[in-house]
TIBASE-631810 format. One line per field, with one value per residue (C-alpha): x, y, z. Coordinates in Angstrom, 1 decimal. Each point is the difference from the previous one (the first is absolute). Example, Ala and Ser with C-alpha at 12.3 -4.5 7.8 and 13.67 -1.06 7.14 Angstrom:
2
east: 12.3/1.4
north: -4.5/3.4
up: 7.8/-0.7
***
This chain:
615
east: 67.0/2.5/2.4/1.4/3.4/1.4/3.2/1.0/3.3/3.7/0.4/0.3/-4.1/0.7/1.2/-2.5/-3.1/1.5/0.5/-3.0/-2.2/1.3/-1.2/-3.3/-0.1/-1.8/-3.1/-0.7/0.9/0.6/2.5/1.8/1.6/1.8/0.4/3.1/1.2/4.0/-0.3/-0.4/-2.8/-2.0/0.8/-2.7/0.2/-3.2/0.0/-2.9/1.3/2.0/2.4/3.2/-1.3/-0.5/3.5/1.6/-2.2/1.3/3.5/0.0/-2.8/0.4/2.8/-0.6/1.4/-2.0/-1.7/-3.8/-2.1/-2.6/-0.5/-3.0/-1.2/-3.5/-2.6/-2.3/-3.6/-0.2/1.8/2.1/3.0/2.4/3.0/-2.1/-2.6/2.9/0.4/1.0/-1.8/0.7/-2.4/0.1/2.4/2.5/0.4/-2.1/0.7/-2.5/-0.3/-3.3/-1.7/-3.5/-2.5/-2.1/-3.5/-0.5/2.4/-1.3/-2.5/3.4/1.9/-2.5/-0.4/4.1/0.1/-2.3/2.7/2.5/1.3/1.7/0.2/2.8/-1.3/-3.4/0.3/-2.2/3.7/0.5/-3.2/1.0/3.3/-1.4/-3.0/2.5/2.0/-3.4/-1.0/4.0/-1.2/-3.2/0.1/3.6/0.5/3.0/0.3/-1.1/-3.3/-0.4/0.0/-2.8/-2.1/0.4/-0.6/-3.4/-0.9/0.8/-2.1/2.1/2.3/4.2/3.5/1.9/3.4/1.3/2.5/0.0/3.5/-0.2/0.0/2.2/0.4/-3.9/-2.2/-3.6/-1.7/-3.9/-2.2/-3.0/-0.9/4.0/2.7/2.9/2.2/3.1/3.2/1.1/4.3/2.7/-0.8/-1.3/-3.8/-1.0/-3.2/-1.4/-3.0/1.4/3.2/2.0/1.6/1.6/0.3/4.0/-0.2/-2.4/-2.5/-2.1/-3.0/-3.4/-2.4/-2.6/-3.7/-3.1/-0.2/3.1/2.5/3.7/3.0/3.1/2.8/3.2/2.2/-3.4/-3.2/-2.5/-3.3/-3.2/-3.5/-3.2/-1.1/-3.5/-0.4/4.0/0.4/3.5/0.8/2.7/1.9/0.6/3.3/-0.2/3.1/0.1/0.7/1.3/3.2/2.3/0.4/-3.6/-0.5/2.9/-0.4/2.7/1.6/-3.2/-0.9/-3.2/-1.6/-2.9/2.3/1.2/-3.2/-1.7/3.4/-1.0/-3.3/1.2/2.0/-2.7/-2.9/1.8/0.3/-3.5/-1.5/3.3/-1.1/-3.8/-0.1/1.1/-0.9/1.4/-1.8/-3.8/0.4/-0.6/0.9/-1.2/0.8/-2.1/-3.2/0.3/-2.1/-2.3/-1.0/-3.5/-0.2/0.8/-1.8/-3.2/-0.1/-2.8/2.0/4.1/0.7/2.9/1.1/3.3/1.9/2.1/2.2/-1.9/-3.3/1.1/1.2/-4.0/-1.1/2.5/-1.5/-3.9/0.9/2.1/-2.3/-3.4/1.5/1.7/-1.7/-3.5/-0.3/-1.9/2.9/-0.1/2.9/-0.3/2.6/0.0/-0.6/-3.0/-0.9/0.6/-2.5/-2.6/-1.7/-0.2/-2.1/2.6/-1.3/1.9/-0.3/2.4/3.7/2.2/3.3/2.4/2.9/2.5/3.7/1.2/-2.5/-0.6/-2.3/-2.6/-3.2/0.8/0.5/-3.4/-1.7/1.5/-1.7/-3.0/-0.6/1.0/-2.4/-2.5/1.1/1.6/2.9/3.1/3.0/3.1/2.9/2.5/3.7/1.4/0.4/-1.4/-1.8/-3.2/-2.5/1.6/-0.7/-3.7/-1.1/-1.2/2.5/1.9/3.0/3.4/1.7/3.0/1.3/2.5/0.6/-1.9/1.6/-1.4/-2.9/-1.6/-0.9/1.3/0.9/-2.4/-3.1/1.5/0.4/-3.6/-0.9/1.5/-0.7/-3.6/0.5/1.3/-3.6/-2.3/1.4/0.2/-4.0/-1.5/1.9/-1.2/-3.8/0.4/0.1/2.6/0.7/3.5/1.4/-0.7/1.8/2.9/0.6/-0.1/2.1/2.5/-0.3/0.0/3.6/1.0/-0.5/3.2/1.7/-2.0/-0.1/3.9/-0.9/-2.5/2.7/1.9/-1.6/1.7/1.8/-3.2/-1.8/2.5/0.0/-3.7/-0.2/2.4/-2.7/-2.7/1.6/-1.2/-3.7/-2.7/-2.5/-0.4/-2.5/0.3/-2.4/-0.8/-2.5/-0.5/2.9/1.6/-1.9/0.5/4.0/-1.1/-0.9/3.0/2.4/-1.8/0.3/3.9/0.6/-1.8/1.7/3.4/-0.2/-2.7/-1.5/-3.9/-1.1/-3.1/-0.6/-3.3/-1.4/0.2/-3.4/-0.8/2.3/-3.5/-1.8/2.1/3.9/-0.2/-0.8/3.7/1.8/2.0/3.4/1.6/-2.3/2.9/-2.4/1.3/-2.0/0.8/-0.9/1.2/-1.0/-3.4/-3.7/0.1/2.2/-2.1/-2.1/3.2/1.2/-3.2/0.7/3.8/-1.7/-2.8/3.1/2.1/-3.1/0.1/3.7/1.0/3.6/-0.1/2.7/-1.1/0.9/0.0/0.5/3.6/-0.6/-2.9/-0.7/-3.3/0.3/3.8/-0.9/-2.9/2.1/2.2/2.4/-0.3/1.0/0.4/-0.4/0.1/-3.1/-1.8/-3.7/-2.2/-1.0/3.9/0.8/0.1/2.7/2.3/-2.0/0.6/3.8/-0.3/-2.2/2.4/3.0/-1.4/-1.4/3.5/2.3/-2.8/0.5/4.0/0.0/-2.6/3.0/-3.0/0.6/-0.7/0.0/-1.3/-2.7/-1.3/-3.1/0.2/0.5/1.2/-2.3/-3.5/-0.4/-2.5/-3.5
north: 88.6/-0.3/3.0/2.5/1.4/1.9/2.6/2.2/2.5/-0.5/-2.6/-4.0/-0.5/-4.0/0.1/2.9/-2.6/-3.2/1.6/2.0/-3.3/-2.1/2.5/-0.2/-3.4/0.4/0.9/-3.7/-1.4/-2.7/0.9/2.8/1.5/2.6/2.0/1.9/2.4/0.6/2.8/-1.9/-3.1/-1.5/-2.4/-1.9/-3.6/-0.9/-3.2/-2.0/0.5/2.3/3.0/-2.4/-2.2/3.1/0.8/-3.2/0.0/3.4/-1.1/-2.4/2.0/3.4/3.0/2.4/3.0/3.0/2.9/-0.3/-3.2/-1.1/-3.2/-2.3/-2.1/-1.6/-1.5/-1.9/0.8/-0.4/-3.2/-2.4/0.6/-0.4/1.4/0.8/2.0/1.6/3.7/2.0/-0.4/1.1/1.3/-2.0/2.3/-0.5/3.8/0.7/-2.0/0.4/-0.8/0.1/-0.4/-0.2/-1.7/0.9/-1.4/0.2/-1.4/-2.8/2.4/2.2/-3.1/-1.3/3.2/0.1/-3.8/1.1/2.6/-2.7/0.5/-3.5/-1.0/-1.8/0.5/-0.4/3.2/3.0/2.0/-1.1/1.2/3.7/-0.2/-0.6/2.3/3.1/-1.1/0.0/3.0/1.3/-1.2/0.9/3.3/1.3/1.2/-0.2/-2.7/2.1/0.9/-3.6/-1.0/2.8/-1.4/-3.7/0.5/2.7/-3.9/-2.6/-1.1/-0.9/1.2/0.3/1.6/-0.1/0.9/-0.7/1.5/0.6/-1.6/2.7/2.2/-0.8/3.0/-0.5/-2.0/0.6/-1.1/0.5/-1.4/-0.6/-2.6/-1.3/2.2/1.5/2.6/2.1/0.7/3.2/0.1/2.2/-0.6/-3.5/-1.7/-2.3/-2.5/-2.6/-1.2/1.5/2.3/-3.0/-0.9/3.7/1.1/0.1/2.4/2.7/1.0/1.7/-1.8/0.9/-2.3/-0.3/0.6/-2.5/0.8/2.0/-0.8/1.3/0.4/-0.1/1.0/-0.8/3.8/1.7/0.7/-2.5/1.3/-1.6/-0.2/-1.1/-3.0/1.6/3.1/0.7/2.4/1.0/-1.0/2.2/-3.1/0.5/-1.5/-1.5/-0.6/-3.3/-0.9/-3.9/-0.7/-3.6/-1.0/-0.1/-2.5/-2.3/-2.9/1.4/-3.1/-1.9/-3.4/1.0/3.4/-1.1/-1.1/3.7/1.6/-1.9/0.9/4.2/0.3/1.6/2.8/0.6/-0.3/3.2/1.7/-0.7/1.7/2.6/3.3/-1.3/-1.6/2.5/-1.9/2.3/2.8/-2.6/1.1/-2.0/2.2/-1.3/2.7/-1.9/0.0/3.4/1.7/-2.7/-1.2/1.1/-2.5/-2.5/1.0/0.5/-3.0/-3.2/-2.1/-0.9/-2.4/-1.5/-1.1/-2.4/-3.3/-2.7/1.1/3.1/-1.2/-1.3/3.2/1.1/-2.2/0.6/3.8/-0.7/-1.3/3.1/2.2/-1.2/-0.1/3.1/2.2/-1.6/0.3/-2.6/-2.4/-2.2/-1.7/-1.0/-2.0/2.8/-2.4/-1.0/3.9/1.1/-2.6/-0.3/3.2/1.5/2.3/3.3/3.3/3.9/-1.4/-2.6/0.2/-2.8/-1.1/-1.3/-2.5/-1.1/-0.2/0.6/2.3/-1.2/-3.1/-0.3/-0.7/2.4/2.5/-0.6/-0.5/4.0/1.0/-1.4/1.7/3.2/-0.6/-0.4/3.3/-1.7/1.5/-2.6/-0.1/-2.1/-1.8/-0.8/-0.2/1.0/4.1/0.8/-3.4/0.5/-1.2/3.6/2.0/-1.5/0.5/3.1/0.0/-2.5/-1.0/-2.4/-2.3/0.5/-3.8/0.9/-2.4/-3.5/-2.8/-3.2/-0.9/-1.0/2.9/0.6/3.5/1.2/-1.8/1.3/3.8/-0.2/-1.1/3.1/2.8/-1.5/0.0/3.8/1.0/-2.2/1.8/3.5/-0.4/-1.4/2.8/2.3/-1.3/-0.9/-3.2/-1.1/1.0/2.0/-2.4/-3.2/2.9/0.5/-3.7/-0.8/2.9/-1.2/-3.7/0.5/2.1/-3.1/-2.5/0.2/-1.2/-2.4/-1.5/-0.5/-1.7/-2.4/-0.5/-1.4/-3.0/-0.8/-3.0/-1.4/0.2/-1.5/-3.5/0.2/0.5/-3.1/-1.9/0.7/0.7/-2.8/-0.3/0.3/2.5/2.5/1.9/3.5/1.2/3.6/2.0/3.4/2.3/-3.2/-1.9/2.1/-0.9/-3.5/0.3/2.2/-3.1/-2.2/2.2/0.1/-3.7/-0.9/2.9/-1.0/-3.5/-1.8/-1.3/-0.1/2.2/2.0/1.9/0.8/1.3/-2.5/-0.5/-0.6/-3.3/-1.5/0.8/-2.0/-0.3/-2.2/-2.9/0.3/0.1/-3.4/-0.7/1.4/3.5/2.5/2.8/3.8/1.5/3.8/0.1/3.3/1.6/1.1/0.4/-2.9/-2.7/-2.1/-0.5/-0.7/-2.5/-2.4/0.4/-1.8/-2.3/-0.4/-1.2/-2.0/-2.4/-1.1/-0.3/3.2/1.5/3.6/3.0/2.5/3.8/1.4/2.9/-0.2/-1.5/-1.9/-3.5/-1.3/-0.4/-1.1/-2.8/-1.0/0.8/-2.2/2.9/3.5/3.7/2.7/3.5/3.2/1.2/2.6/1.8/-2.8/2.4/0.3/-3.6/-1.0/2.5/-2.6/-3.7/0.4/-0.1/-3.5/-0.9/1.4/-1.9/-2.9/0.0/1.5/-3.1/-3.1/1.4/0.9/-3.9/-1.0/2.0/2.0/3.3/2.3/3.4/-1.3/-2.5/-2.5/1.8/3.7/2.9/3.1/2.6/-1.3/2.7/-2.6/-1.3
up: 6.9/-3.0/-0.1/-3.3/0.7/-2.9/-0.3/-3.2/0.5/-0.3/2.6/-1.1/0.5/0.5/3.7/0.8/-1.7/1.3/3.8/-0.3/-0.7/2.9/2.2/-1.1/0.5/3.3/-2.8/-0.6/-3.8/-2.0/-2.8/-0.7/-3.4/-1.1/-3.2/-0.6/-2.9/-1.0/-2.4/-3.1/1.0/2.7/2.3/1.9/2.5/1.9/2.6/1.7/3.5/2.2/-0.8/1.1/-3.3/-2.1/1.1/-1.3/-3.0/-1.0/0.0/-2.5/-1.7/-0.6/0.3/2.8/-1.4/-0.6/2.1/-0.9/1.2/1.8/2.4/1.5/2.4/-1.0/2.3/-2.3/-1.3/-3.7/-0.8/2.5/1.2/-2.9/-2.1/-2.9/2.2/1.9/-0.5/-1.7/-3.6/-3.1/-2.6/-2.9/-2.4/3.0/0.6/3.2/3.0/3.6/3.2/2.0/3.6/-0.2/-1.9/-3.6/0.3/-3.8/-1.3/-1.3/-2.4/-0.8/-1.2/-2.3/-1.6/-0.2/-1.5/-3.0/-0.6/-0.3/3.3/1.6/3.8/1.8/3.6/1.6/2.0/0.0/-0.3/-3.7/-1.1/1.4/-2.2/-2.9/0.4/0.9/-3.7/-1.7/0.7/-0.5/-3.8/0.0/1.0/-0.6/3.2/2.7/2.7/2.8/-2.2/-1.1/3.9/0.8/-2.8/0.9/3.8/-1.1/-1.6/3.0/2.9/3.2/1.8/-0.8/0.7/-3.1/-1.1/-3.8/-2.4/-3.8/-1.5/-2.8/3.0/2.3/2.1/2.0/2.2/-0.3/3.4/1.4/2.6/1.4/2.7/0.5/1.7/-2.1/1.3/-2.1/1.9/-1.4/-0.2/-1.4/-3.9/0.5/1.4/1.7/-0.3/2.3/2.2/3.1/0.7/1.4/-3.1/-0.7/3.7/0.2/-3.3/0.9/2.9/-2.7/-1.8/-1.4/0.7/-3.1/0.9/-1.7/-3.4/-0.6/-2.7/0.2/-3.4/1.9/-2.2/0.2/1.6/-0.3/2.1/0.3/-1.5/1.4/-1.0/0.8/-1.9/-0.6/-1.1/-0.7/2.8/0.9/3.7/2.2/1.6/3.4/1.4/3.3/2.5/0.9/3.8/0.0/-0.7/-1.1/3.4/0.5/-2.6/1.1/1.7/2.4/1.3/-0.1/-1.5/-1.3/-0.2/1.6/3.0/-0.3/0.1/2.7/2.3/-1.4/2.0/2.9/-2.1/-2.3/2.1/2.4/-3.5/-0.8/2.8/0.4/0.2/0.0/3.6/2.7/2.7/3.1/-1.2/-0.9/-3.8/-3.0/-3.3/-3.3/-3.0/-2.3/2.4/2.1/-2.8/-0.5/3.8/-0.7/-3.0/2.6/2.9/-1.7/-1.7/-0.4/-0.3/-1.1/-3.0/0.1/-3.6/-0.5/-0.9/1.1/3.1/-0.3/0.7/3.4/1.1/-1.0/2.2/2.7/-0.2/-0.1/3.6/1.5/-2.0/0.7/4.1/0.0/-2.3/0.1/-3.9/-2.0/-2.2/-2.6/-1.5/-4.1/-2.3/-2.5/-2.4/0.7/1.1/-3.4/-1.5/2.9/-1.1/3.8/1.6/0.4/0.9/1.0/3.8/-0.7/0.4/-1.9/1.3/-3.2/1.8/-2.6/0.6/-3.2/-1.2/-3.2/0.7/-2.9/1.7/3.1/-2.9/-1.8/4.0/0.5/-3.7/0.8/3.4/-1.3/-2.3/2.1/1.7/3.5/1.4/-0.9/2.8/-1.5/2.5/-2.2/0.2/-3.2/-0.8/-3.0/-0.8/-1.8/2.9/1.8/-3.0/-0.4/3.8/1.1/3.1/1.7/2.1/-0.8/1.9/-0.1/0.0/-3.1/-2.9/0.9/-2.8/1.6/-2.1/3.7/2.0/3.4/0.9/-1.9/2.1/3.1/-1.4/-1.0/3.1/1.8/-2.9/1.1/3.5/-0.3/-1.7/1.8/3.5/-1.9/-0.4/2.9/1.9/-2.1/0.6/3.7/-0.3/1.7/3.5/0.4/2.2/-2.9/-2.3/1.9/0.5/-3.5/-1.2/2.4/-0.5/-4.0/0.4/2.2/-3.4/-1.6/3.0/0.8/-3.5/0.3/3.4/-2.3/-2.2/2.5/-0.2/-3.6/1.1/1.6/-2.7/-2.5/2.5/-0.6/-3.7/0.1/1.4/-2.3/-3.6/-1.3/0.7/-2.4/1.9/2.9/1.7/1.5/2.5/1.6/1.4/0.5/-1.3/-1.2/-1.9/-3.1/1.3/-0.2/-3.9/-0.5/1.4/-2.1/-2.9/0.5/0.2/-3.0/-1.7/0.4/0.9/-1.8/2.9/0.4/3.2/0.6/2.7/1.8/3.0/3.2/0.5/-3.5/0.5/1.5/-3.4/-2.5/0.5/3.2/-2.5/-1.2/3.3/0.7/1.5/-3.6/-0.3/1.6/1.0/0.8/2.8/1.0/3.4/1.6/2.8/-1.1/0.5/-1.3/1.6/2.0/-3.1/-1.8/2.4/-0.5/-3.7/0.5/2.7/-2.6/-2.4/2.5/0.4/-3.8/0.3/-1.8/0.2/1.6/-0.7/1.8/-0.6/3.8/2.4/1.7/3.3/-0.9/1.7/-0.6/-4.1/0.1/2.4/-2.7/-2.8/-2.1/-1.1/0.6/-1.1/2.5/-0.6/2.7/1.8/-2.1/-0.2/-1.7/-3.2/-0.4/-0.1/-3.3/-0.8/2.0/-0.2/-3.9/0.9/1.1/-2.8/-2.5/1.0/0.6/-3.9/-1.0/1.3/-1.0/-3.6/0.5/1.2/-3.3/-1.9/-1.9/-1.4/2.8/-1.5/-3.4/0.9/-3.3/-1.5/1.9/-0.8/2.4/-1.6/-1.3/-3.1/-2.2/1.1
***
């Protein structure tokens, strides 16, 4: 959430701010500003509302000339969304202007002691306070910007990336972090700042990506010198290549990136398990666990530790590992993990899921368990994200940029980095017989293709959401494999479309939600080819006596459930534990056109943000 984007070099830096902050819309905001300098002053325009407004505000506002600035988009914690709360701020002599990600718990103490020194406020934000502590100490202590910013951030409780500039020095950005993503695109003569490398990609496919509780002086045709915030150790920056590239974060003849990214799961699920699965040859090959199999294998117990979209993928994997591996699971929100005070131990192995990497409480869960002295597995997707530097080991997945705030690809690349381990370690233990092995290896190679199969059924799907876009409620029921696919559907509807839906597991229907069911209640059942499908059938029959409306999710050439059902969704025959990687297809597209047809924002939902980096 929110996103810094920032350029100083020889180039016009308002195109490079302006571009660079539409791209991290996918982040979740609600304003944006931007602060501009032309060689003689400082230019700044800040907007409740989205970069197009911040465009057409800085028109009549500000010029655009000049090759140093920095840009914006706020999601709001301290203060409502509004222009005067808007970044960036400006300390009250008007010289230093800052952006910030992140939040600085004592404020509140910091600004009283500020307004004794004759300090003023315009804003309500946390951000303001910073400023003007950073130019206090500047007074105080007759020391440089980059100095003043150690000393301020030795003094602040929370967590921030920050960027700001000195107008008497016009020739550096001072940026730190701890807590909120900030990388540095390193060009010919001339940096680049921002949340992610999106915003500078076409420039350079060089960045540094700041570790917790570094600081960085970036000066203008000169090396960037950075520092630890405590202690004032030098740091050698290490320069990563970066792999995507602009296509990648396109929406490529799409309407919606989301739209995009739910049609990319059958290229990058094949390149999440490329070079991993070898399924002619009964191989799975995971460089991140090879020298850590005995961490696994000897375990009590896995803890799985994640959020949202990733969560569901946890729960997806205490069923394939606890059947496969025969390893004890439990599945935690990281945020309650982190609070809960759990029982951890040296025998327990903890498995980090975040997409982005850089999820806050998934962050604090990892520190925790380490801690603790557990051994902490990450499965993330993007290189060089902070969750991948805080494990001890890990593995990516490969799904390559995701911009829709709602997750798609990256639940189903989860599911299959997860898959990939869980079948790694019950062969390793013997606890899966070669031929179960072989099968899956060879059916989990089969995915991709039959996800574009499942696809298929776009058209369907679309005549269905028509049907149902404008009902107040919906149910989602699975069992087995599925029911954590049943809260992920549920998840995605309310997401993007505002509808209420929860999802549960069939037979829990009996134990509360049958009181809702009535000829307006659509309820979603999955109900594959399973272990389970007589059982789910006297669920929908269980519903068809109170008059409920069934769409069904089914196995192509099933009969029994499309004869019960109202509507239904096929998808190809697959191994039950592999299912969810194509019933979520359904459930995604189906969420995807009720909120195309509700005309919500589908890649910037109200009130979400992409990357959770605050509690």
């Amino acid at each position: 959430m929110c996103g810094i984007v920032g350029y100083i070099g020889n180039r016009e830096a308002y195109p490079i701010i302006l571009n660079g902050l539409k791209r991290l819309e996918y982040r979740g905001y609600d304003s944006a500003g931007i602060a501009l300098y032309d060689g003689e002053k400082m230019h700044l325009s800040k907007t409740k509302g989205k970069v197009a407004d911040l465009e057409e505000r800085v028109k009549s506002e500000i010029p655009t000339k000049g090759s140093l600035g920095i840009g914006h988009t706020r999601w709001a914690t301290h203060g409502v969304p509004n222009d005067i709360n808007s970044h960036p701020h400006v300390s009250n002599s008007g010289e230093l202007v800052i952006i910030h990600n992140g939040i600085i718990e004592n404020y509140a103490t910091l600004k009283k002691e500020l307004i004794n020194r004759g300090y003023t406020f315009e804003s309500d934000t946390d951000t303001e306070v910073l400023v003007n502590l950073i130019e206090e100490i500047q007074k105080q202590e007759n020391v440089k910007l980059g100095k003043a910013v150690q000393i301020a951030l030795n003094q602040v409780v929370g967590a921030y990336a920050i960027a700001l500039f000195d107008v008497k020095k016009p020739d550096e950005i001072v940026v730190a972090k701890l807590g909120s993503p900030l990388a540095i695109g390193i060009g010919e003569d001339e940096f680049f700042i921002a949340s992610d490398a999106s915003p500078f990609i076409e420039f350079t496919n060089n960045a540094i990506y700041l570790e917790d509780e570094e600081m960085a002086i970036i000066r203008k045709g000169r090396d960037i010198k950075i520092r630890k915030i405590k202690g004032d150790t030098l740091v050698d920056p290490y320069i990563q290549e970066l792999k995507m590239n602009l296509e990648q974060i396109e929406k490529g003849g799409y309407d919606h990136f989301m739209l995009k990214e739910i049609y990319e799961q059958p290229a990058v699920i094949k390149d999440t398990y490329r070079g991993r699965l070898l399924a002619d040859k009964g191989i799975v090959r995971l460089g991140g666990l090879e020298n850590y199999i005995e961490k696994f294998t000897n375990a009590d117990r896995i803890i799985i530790v994640a959020c949202g979209t990733s969560w569901h993928a946890g729960l997806v994997a205490e069923y394939i590992f606890e059947e496969w591996a025969r390893i004890p699971v439990e599945v935690e929100y990281a945020s309650e993990f982190r609070y809960r005070n759990p029982i951890i131990t040296s025998k327990d192995v903890v498995i980090a899921i975040s997409q982005s990497g850089e999820t806050a409480d998934t962050l604090a869960a990892i520190k925790l368990a380490k801690q603790k002295g557990a051994f902490v597995y990450g499965i993330c997707n993007v290189v060089g994200s902070t969750i991948s530097r805080e494990t001890h080991s890990g593995t990516y997945t490969h799904a390559g940029p995701e911009i829709g705030v709602a997750s798609t690809k990256a639940f189903t690349t989860q599911i299959t980095v997860l898959t990939l381990i869980a079948l790694k370690l019950a062969k390793e233990k013997g606890t899966i017989s070669q031929s179960d092995f072989m099968l899956h290896l060879r059916e989990l190679e089969l995915i991709p293709s039959k996800v574009e199969e499942a696809l298929k059924s776009n058209d369907k799907i679309e005549e269905i959401a028509e049907v149902f876009k404008d009902v107040s409620n919906f149910l989602y029921l699975g069992r087995g494999y599925n029911f954590p696919v049943a809260l992920e559907g549920a998840l995605k509807l309310k997401e993007i479309s505002y509808i209420h839906a929860e999802g549960y597991p069939a037979a829990e229907m009996k134990h509360g939600p049958i009181a809702l069911i009535d000829e307006h209640m659509p309820v979603v059942v999955i109900a594959i080819n399973s272990n389970h499908y007589e059982k789910v059938v006297s669920n929908i029959q269980e519903i068809k006596s109170r008059k409920g409306i069934i769409i069904a999710v089914v196995t192509e050439g099933d009969k029994d459930v499309k004869e019960m059902a109202d509507y239904y969704m096929e998808v190809p025959n697959t191994p039950e534990a592999l299912t969810p990687l194509l019933t979520t297809i359904s459930l995604q597209l189906l969420s995807y056109h009720i909120a195309v047809m509700l005309n919500r924002n589908v890649d910037q939902p109200r009130n979400l943000a992409k990357s959770v980096t605050v509690e």
